[in-house]
N, C-alpha and C positions, 0 to 999 in steps of 0.2 A: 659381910661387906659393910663397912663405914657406909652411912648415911648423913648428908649435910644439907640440912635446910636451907632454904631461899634466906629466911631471915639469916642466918649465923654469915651466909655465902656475902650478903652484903655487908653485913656487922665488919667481917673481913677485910671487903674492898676497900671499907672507909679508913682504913689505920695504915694503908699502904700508902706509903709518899708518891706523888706523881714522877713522870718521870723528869729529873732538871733539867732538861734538853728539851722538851714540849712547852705546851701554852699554857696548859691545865699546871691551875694554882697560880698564875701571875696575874699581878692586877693590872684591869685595865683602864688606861688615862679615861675617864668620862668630865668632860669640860664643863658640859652644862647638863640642867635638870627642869625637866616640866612635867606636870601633869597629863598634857594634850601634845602631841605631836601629828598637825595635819600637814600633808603633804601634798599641796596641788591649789592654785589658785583662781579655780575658775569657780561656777554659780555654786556646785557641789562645798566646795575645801573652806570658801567664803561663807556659806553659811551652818558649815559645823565651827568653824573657829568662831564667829560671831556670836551663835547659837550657845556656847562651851563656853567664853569670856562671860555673858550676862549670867550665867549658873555661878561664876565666883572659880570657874577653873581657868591656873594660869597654863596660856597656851601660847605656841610657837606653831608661825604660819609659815611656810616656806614654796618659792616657787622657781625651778630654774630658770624660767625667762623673764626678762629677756635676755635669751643666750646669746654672745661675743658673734660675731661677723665668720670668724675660724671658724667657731663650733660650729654655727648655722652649713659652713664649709664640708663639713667633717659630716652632715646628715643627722645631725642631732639635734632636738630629741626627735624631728620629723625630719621629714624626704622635702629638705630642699631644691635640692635639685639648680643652684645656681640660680633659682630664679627671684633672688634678692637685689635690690637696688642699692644704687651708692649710699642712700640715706641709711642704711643696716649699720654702716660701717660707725656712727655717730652712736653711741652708746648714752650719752644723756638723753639725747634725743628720745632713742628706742624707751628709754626708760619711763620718761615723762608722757610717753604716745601708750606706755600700757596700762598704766596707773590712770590717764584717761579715759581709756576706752572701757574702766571697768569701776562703777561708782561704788560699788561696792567695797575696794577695797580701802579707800581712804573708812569709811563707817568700820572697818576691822578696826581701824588706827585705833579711831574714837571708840571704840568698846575697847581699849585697852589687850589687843591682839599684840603680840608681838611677830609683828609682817618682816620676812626677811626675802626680796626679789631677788634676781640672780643668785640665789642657793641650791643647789643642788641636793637630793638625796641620793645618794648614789650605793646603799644596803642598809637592811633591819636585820636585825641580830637577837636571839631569843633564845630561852637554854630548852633542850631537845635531846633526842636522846642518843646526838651526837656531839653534844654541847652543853655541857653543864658546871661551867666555870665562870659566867657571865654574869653579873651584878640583877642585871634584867633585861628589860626591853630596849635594846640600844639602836640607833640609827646613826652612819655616816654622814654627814654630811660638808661639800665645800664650797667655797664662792671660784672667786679668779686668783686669788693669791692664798687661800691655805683650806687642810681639811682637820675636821674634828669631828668627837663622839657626844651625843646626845644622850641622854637616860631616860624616857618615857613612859610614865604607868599606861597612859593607850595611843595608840600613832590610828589616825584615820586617811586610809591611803585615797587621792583623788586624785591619779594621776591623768585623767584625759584618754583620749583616743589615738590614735597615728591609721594610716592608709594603707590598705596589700598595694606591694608593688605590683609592675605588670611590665614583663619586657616584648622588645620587639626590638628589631632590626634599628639601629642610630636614638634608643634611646637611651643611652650614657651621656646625650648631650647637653650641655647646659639650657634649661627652660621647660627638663620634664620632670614636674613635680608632684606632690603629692595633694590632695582636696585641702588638707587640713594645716598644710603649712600654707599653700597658696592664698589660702580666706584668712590666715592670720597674717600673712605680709600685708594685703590689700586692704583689710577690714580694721586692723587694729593698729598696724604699723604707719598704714602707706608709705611699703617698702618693696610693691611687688613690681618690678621690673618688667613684664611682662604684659602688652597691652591689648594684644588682642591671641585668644589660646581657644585651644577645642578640649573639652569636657569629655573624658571618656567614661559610660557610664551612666545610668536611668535612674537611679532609685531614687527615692526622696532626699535621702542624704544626698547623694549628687545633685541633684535639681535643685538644692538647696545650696550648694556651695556656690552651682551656678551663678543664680540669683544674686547671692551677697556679693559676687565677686562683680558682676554687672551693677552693683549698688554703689562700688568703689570706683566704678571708672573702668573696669575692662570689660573689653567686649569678648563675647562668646560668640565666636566665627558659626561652631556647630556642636553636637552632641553626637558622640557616635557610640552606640549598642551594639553587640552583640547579637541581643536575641534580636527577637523578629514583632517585637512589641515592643512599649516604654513600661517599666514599669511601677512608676512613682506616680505623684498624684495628678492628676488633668488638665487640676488647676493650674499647677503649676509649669505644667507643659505650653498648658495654652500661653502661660506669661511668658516664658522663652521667645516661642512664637512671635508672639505680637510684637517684641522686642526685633524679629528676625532674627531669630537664630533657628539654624538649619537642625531639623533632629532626623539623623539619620540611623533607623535600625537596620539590623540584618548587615552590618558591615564592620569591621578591623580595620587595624591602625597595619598599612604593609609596610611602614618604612615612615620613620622622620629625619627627614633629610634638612641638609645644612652644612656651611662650612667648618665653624668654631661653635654653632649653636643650632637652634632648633630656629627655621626659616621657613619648613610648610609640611603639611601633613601628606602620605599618602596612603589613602585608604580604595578597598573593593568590598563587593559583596563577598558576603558567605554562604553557605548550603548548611544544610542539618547538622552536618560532620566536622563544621568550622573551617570547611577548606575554601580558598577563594577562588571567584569562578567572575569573568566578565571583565572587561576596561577598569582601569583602574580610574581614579581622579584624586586632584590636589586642592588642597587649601592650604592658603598662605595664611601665615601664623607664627607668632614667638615663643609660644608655649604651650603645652599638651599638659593637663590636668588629668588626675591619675585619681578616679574618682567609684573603683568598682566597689569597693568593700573597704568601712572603718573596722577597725578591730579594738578591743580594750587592752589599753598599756597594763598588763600584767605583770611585769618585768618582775618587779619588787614584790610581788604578792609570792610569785611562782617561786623565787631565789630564796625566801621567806620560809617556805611549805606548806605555805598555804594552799585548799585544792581548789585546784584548777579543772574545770570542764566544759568540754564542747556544747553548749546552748547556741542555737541558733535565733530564739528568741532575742538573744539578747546580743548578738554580733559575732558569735565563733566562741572562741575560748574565751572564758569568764570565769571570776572567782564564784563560788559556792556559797551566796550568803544566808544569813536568816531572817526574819520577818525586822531586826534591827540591824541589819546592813555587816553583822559578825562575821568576819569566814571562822574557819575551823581553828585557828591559831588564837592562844587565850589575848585577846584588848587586841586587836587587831580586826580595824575592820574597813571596807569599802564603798566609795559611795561615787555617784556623776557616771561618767560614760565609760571609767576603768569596772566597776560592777554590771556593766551593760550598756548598747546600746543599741536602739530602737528610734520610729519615725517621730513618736511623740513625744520621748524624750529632748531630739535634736531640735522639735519648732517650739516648746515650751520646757524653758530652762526650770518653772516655777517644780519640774516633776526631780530635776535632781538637788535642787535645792532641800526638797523635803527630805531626801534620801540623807543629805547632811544631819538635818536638824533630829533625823529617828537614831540617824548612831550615837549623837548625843546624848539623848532622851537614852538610853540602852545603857551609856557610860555612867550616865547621872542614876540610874536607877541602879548599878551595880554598885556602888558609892551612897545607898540610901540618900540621896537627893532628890525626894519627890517633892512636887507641890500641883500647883492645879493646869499647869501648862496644858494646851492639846497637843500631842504626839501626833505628827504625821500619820496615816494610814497606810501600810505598808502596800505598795500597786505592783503588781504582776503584767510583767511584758506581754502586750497580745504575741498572738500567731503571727511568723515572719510573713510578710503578703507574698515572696516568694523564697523558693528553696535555694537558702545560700550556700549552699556545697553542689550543686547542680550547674549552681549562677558562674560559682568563683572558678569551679572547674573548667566549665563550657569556653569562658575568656582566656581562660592558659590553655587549654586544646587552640585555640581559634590563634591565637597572639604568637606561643613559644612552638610549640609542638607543631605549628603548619605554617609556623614563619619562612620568608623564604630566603633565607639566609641565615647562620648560626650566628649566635651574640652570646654574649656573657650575662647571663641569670642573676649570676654573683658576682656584681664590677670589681668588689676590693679584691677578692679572690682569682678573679678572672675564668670562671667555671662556668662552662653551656650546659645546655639543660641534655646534649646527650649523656657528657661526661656526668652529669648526678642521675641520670633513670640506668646507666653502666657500668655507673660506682668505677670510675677509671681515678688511679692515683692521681695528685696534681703531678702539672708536666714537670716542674723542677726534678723529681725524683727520676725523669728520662725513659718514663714507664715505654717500656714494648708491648706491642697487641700481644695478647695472651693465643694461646692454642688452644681454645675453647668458641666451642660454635653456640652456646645459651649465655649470652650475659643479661639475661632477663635477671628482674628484682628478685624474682621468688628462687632462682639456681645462685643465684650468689649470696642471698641475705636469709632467705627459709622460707616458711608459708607465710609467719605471723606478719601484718599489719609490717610495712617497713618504717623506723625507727628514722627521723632524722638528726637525732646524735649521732647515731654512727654512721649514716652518710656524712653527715657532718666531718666527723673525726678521717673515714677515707679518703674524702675528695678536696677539704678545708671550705665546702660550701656555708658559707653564714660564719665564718671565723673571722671578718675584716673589722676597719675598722669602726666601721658603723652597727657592726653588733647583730646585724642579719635585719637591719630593719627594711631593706631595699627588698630580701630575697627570702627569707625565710617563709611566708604564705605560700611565694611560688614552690621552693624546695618540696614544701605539704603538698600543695597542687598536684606537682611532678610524681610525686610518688603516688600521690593514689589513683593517679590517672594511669603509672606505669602498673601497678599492683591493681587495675580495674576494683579500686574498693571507694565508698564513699570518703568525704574529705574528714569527716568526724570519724574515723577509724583510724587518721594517720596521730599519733601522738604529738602531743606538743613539744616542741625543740625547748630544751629546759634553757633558763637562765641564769647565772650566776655574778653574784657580785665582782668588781665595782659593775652594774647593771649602768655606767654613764662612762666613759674613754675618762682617765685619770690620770693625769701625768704625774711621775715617779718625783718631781719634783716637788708635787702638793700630797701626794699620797705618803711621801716620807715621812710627813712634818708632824703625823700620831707620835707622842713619845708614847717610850718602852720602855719599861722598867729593866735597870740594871743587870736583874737576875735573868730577863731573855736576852736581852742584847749580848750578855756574856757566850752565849750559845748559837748566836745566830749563823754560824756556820756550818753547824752538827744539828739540826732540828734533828727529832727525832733518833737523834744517836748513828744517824749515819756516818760511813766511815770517810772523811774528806777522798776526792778524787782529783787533789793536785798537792804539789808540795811548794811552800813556799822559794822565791830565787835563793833565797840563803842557803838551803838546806838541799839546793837540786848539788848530786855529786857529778863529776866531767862526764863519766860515763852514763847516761841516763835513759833508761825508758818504762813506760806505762807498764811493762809487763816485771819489771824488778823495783815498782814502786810497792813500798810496804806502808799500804792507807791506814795500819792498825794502832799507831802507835800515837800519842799527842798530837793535837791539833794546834799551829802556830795560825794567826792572823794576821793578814799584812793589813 
């Protein structure tokens, strides 16, 4: 029996031409080239590019907002939720209100950053061992009128936070938003529409959005929890307080009612089980702030392969770094509230900033660029002061699962949360009840942990156009509460690029060498499945079309 070595087997592969119909072997347009490519402009992204510029590395700072009035429309890259003002719509404006509210970015300027706002990242590109035709480290990126390819020896991803949705009965209405967008209309815009809202939600993070948000000018009618305690800090309860604002635990949101928007809340108690029990009552109100759990914008990291896992420490899913802020993917690393987030992190920026300066320090060192700098010390996330898979659970038990009335979990989609714990097809396809009495997760999906890709793929839960940012924590929720397992058992719903809604008109505008474009109708050598009008004969159909023969282009 012939025996062939690993070495010869490769030696082999290399002398075979790719195939002309694929990607492999064409070059691809790369427009521009840096050293640093950081991505995210807040205390983190500002002081690795700051941090990276005074080393003599040329770097490229980029940040999508402030995003267009559409976009903000569209839910991107947070849960607006409509609750922007007319002032959103002034785009110099928004611009000069961000570059304000952030001193630090003009000191990028003057260290010689090259700061680019309204840019988008929208994929990183790396060779892997699905992928090995690529120059090196590339990034997508666009503004409002075109996109293009970046080449970067190391990109430091800082892309921020966003908020778990949370549904309930009339909250598709315009004024229910997310913590993290609402404190950036209020706080950095004054663009938040909304003047007096109820805060769903105890934790310090929440108490915190509160606060800021009472610092701009809105009032926080009340705070309403869940559990049967507050559980962020006293201090800061007591400031609510003092302020008047009502904090009421042990209660749910049953309904926010309104005609064209959100007009007043109505909430009851709860019992152990989350089910409501007692009088209900109302508070009048323009807006309901969605304020249970921040999570880290992973988007880019996860689409990347970089690994991703369930810490609780650090806000649910989070990249995997090391004592210099590296994931596992080579020059690729994370820093700010996308590597974690925690109580101490959110009231002292001074902890993600250092987080910048050590991935530098990491780069610089990988680069023989020592000198006498001190390197940040790398700080480990205490213990969550509570159990946020019990926490985020207990609020979709109490909200979706004992709401009293069915809504849509997944607005763009239009899926309730029975149709995802039943894995029913969407209605378009005209599905009929099945003749089966278990449509439990575990008779339709198997034992293992259920999978929300392929809920995804059955029911089109989180395929809209906002990318699953509304729905996707609840989707996790739902399932581990349908499969009785903790919420760090449900896997993370993968991400893929463009990780940002891309119109085909900006996304075209990558040129393409010659020798794909010639093919782009046959990728991969498949066999066309239409014939041009010229070559249709009088008599024609799909079943006496012969796709085997030359491919014409119209």
């Amino acid at each position: 029996m012939q025996v062939i070595s690993i070495q010869a087997k490769c030696a082999m592969a290399s002398t075979v031409p790719p195939d002309p119909k694929s990607v492999a072997g064409k070059s691809l347009h790369v427009e521009e080239r840096a050293q640093l490519l950081v991505i995210g402009a807040g205390p983190a992204g500002l002081a690795a590019a700051i941090e990276a510029a005074g080393r003599g590395l040329s770097v490229v700072l980029v940040d999508e907002n402030p995003v267009s009035f559409k976009t903000m429309g569209d839910e991107v890259p947070l849960h607006y939720g409509q609750g922007m003002s007319a002032e959103a719509r002034n785009r110099n404006a928004m611009m000069e209100a961000f570059i304000a509210s952030e001193p630090q970015i003009e000191a990028a300027f003057e260290a010689g950053v090259d700061v680019r706002l309204g840019t988008a990242c929208w994929g990183l590109y790396a060779n892997g061992p699905a992928v090995t035709w690529l120059p090196g480290l590339v990034a997508g990126l666009n503004d409002e009128s075109r996109s293009w390819m970046l080449q970067a020896e190391h990109v430091v991803v800082a892309a921020g936070r966003r908020d778990m949705g949370l549904g309930f009965p009339g909250w598709e209405k315009p004024g229910v938003l997310g913590a993290t967008a609402a404190v950036s209309l209020a706080s950095r815009y004054g663009a938040l529409g909304r003047r007096r809202v109820v805060v769903l939600g105890s934790s310090t993070e929440a108490l915190t959005a509160a606060l800021n948000l009472r610092e701009a000018g809105t009032e926080i009618a009340a705070i309403i929890e869940q559990a049967q305690a507050p559980l962020g800090s006293p201090e800061l309860i007591a400031a609510l307080r003092k302020a008047g604002t009502e904090i009421l635990t042990g209660h749910v949101v049953r309904e926010a009612s309104g005609r064209d928007a959100v007009e007043a809340v109505l909430f009851s108690e709860i019992d152990g089980d989350g089910r409501s029990f007692g009088a209900e009552r109302i508070i009048s109100c323009d807006g309901i702030v969605l304020a249970i759990g921040a999570t880290p914008v992973v988007d880019l990291l996860d689409a990347m392969g970089c690994r991703i896992a369930f810490q609780p420490e650090r806000g649910g899913y989070a990249p995997v770094v090391d004592s210099g802020q590296r994931t596992n993917v080579r020059n690729i690393f994370a820093v700010g509230d996308c590597a974690g987030i925690w109580s101490g992190k959110t009231q002292d920026r001074a902890i993600a900033e250092a987080e910048g300066r050590r991935a530098v320090a990491a780069i610089a060192a990988g680069l023989g660029m020592t000198d006498d700098r001190v390197v940040p010390a790398a700080l480990e996330p205490p213990a969550p002061s509570h159990d946020i898979s019990a926490y985020r659970l207990a609020w979709v038990r109490a909200s979706v699962i004992e709401a009293r009335a069915e809504f849509h979990v997944c607005q763009c989609e239009e899926v309730t949360a029975r149709e995802i714990l039943e894995v029913r097809p969407p209605r378009y396809l005209d599905w009929k009840n099945e003749r089966r009495n278990d449509r439990s997760l575990s008779a339709l999906l198997g034992e293992e942990p259920p999978n929300p890709d392929q809920v995804k793929r059955l029911t089109r839960a989180g395929m809209g156009a906002c990318q699953g940012r509304r729905c996707r924590e609840q989707v996790a929720a739902l399932l581990a509460l349908g499969a009785a397992m903790p919420l760090s058992s449900i896997p993370l719903a993968g991400y893929r690029a463009p990780v940002r809604p891309l119109p085909l008109s900006i996304a075209g505008q990558i040129p393409e060498p010659p020798e794909q474009a010639e093919h782009w109708d046959t990728w991969f050598g498949m066999h066309a499945q239409w014939r041009p009008f010229w070559d249709v004969p009088e008599l024609y159909t799909v079943a006496t079309n012969d796709a085997t023969g030359p491919v014409a282009s119209e």
